[in-house]
N, C-alpha and C positions, 0 to 999 in steps of 0.2 A: 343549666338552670340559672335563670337571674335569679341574683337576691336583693332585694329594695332595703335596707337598714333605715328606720323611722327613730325619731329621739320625740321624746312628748311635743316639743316643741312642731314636728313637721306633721305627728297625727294632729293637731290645734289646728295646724295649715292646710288639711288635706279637703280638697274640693271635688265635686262632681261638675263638668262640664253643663250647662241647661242646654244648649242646641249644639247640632251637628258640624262639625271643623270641615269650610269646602275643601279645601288642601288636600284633606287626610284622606276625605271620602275619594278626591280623585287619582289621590298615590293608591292607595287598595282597591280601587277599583281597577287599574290597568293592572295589578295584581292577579284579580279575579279573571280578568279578560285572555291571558295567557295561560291558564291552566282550567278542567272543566270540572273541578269541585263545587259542589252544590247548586248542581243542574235544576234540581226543583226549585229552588231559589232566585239564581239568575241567567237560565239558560238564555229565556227571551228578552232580557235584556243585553246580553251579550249579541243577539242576532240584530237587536234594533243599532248596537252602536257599531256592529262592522259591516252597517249599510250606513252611517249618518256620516262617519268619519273620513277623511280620504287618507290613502295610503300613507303619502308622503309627512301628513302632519302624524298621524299615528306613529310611524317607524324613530321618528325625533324623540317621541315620547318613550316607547319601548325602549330603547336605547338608554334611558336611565332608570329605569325601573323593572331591572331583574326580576323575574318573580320569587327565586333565592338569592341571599346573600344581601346587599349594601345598598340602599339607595339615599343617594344625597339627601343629610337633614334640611337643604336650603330648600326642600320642593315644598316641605311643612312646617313654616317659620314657627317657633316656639313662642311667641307673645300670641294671646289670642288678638283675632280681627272681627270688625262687626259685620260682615260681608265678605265675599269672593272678589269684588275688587280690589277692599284693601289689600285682601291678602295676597292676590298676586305682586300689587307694587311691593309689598315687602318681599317678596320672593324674590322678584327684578331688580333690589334697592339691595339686594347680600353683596359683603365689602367683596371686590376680586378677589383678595388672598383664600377668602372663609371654599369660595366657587371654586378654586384651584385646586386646594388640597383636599377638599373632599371628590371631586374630577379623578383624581388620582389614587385615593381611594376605591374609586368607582372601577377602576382599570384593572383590580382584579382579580372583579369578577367579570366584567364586560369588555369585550375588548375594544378601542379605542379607535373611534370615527373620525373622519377628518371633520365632523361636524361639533364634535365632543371636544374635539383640540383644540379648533376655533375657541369654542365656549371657554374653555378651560384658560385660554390669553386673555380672555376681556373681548374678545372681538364684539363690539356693542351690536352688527346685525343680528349675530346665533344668538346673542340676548332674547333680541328682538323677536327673533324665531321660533324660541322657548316661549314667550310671551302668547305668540298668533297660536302655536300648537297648543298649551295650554286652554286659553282662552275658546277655541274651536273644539277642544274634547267635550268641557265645560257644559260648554252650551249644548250638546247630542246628548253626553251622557249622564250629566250630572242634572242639571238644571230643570229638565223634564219631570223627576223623579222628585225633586226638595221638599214641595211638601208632604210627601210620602214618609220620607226619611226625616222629615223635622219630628212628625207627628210620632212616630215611632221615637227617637232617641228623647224626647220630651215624656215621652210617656216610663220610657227609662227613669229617664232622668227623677220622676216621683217616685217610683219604684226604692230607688237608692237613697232618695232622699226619706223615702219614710222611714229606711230601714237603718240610714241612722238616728234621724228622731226620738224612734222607737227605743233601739238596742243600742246605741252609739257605735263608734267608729269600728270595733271588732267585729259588729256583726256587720256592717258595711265591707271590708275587704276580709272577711271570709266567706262570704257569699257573691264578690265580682264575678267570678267563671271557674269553670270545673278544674283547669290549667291554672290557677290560682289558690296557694295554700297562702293562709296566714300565720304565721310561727311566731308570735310577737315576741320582739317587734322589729320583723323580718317578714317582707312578702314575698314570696316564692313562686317565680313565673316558672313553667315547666316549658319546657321543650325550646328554650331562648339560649341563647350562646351564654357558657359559664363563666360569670363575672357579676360583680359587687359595684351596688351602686347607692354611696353615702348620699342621702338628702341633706344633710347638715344643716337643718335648719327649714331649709328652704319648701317643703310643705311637698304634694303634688298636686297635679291637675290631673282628675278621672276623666277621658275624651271617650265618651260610646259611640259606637260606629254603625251603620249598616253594611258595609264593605268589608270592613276587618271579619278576618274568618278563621277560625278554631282557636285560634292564641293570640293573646294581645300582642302588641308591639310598643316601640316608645324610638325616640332621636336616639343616633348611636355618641353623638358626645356629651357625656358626664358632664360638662361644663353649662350645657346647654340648660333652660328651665326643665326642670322635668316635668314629662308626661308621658302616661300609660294610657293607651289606647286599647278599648277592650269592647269584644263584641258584643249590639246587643242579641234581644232573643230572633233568631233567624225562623222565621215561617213562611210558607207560600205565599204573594200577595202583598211583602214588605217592599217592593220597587214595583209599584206600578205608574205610570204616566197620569196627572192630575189630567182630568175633562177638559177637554177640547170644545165642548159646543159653545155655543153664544152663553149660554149664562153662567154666570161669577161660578167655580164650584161652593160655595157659601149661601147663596141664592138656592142653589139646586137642593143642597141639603136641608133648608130652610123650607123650600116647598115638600120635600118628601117630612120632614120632624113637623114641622112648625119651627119658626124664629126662635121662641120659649127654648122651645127642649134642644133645638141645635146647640142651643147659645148652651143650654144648662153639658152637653155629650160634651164640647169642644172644654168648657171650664175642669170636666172630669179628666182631663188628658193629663193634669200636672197633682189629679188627686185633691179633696175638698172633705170639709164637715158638709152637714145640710145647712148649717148658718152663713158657711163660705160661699156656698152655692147660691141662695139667696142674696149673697151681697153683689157677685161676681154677673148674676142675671138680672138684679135689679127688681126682682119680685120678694112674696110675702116669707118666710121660712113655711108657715101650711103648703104653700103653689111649688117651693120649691123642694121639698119633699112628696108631692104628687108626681113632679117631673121626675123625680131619681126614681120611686116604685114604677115609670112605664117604662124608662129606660131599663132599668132593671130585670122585668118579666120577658121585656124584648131583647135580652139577651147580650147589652152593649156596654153595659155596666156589672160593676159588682159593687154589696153595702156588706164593710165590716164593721164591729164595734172598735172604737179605737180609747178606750178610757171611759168619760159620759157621755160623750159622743157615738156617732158614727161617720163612717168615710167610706168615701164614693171615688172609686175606680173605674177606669177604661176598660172593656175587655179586649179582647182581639179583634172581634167583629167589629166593634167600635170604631178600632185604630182605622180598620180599612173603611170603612164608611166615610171618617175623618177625610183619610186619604185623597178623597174622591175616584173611588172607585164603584161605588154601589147606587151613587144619585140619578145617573142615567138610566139606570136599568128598572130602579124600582122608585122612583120619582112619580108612578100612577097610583102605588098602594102606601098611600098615607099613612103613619102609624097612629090611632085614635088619639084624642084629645083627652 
C-alpha cells in the first residue's frame, strides 16, 4: 500500500488536474495494449491501433513500458504541458544523467536492448527514435480519440470540483476511487508497492485519465512533483474516434441540438447554475433554463438543487454526443425547440 502523508499546508495545495495529461494517456495506454483487461471498454481500440502502428515503432515503445513493474518517469515529465508537443520536447530535453539511471532501473524488469543502451549513453539518434515512435503512436492512437477523452476527464474534472466546493477536500479524496481510502491525513493507495510518500509542503496534482485502469499510479521518484493519476469512470463509448465527415463535429451537433442548446450541453460538461448557463450562451436566464428543461427530459443533462440555486450536469449520454459520436447517426431527428 502507498501512503500519501498531507500536512494542512499540501491539503491548501491539492489540485485537480482540468484536462487530460497526453504523456500519461499514452504510457497507460501501451499499458492497456499489452494485456486484455477491459475488453468492453477498449477492445476496438486496441484493434484499430495494431493496424495503424508499424511493428518496429511499437516494439521501441514496448520495450519501455512493461505492463508490470517500472516505467521510466522521463516518458511523463512532471511539470504540466499545454499540449503534446510541448510535452514531448520536454521528454526529449531530460538531463542524460536523469535517462541513465532510470534506463537502468528499467533493466530490471526488462531486459536490455541494444537499442535501450544506445538510449541509455545519450546517443542523440535512439533520442531521436524515441521522439518518431512516440510521436507516430500519438498520432494512431491517442489523437483520434482526444476529444473523446477531454470531454470525459473535464466532465470529471466538475464532478471533483463540485465535490470539493461542496464537502471540502475530505470529501474530495475519500471519494477518488474504490482503491483509495482517506485516513486523515494519510491517503491510502491499495494494491501500489508498500512505501511512504511525504509531500512536505508541496501540495499534489489530481491527473484523471481514460487509460489508467483499476488503480491509480503516480512518478516513482519522491523527489519528483507529485502526482496521482486516477481513473476516470470507465463505460462503453469512452474512446470513440471524433466524426470524420466534412463537417466540423460542432457544426454536426449544432444541426442535430440547435447552436442554443449545443452551446448550452457543451457549457454543462464543467457543471453550471442556470445564471452561469445564461452567461456562458449569451442568452436571457428564462431561455436559458428552457434550454436545461429540454436537455434535461432528453436525457443528456441532470438539474440538482445546489444551496438557492440549481446546477446543471452532463449525463453520460451527453458526454458521448459531446464526443462526436451520436451527430452522424441522428443528425435527421432534431431535438424540438
Amino acid at each position: 500500500m502507498l501512503r500519501i502523508h498531507f500536512t494542512p499546508r499540501d491539503l491548501a495545495r491539492t489540485t485537480v488536474s482540468t484536462r487530460p495529461a497526453p504523456l500519461w494517456e499514452i504510457l497507460l495506454s501501451l499499458h492497456m495494449l499489452q494485456h486484455s483487461d477491459g475488453r468492453l471498454v477498449f477492445e476496438d481500440w486496441r484493434r484499430h491501433v495494431r493496424t495503424k502502428v508499424a511493428p518496429d515503432q511499437m516494439r521501441l515503445l514496448l520495450e519501455l513500458t512493461p505492463v508490470k513493474g517500472y516505467s521510466p518517469d522521463f516518458l511523463t515529465p512532471a511539470e504540466s504541458a499545454p499540449d503534446f508537443d510541448t510535452a514531448l520536447e520536454m521528454t526529449l530535453a531530460t538531463p542524460r544523467q536523469q535517462i541513465r539511471s532510470q534506463l537502468d532501473l528499467l533493466s530490471k524488469y526488462r531486459p536490455v536492448s541494444p537499442w535501450t543502451r544506445e538510449l541509455a549513453e545519450g546517443d542523440r539518434n535512439s533520442l531521436r527514435k524515441l521522439g518518431r515512435a512516440i510521436k507516430t503512436y500519438h498520432d494512431a492512437a491517442i489523437a483520434p480519440y482526444w476529444k473523446s477523452i477531454g470531454t470525459h476527464v473535464t466532465a470529471d474534472h466538475a464532478h471533483r470540483g463540485d465535490a470539493l466546493a461542496r464537502h471540502g477536500v475530505d470529501r474530495l479524496l475519500s471519494s477518488l476511487h474504490p482503491r483509495v481510502r482517506w485516513v486523515a491525513p494519510v491517503l491510502q493507495v491499495l494494491d501500489m508497492n508498500d512505501r511512504d510518500l511525504y509531500l512536505d509542503g508541496r501540495g499534489i496534482e489530481l491527473q484523471p485519465s481514460a487509460f489508467c485502469w483499476q488503480v491509480p499510479t503516480k512518478l516513482r521518484d519522491p523527489e519528483l512533483k507529485p502526482i496521482l493519476v486516477y481513473p476516470i469512470q470507465h463505460a462503453p463509448g469512452i474512446l470513440r474516434q471524433s466524426a470524420l465527415d466534412t463537417e466540423p463535429p460542432s457544426d454536426a451537433l449544432g444541426s442535430l441540438l440547435g447552436s442554443t442548446r449545443a452551446a448550452a450541453l457543451e457549457a454543462a460538461v464543467s457543471g453550471c447554475t442556470t445564471t452561469e448557463l445564461a452567461k456562458r450562451c449569451n442568452i436571457s436566464p428564462a431561455a436559458a433554463s428552457h434550454q436545461a428543461t429540454v436537455l434535461r427530459e432528453a436525457g443528456l443533462i441532470t438539474t440538482r438543487r445546489a444551496g438557492a440555486s440549481v446546477r446543471h450536469e452532463v449525463t453520460q449520454l451527453g458526454i458521448w454526443l459531446l464526443s462526436g459520436h451520436g451527430s452522424g447517426t441522428l443528425r435527421q431527428t432534431p431535438i424540438a425547440s
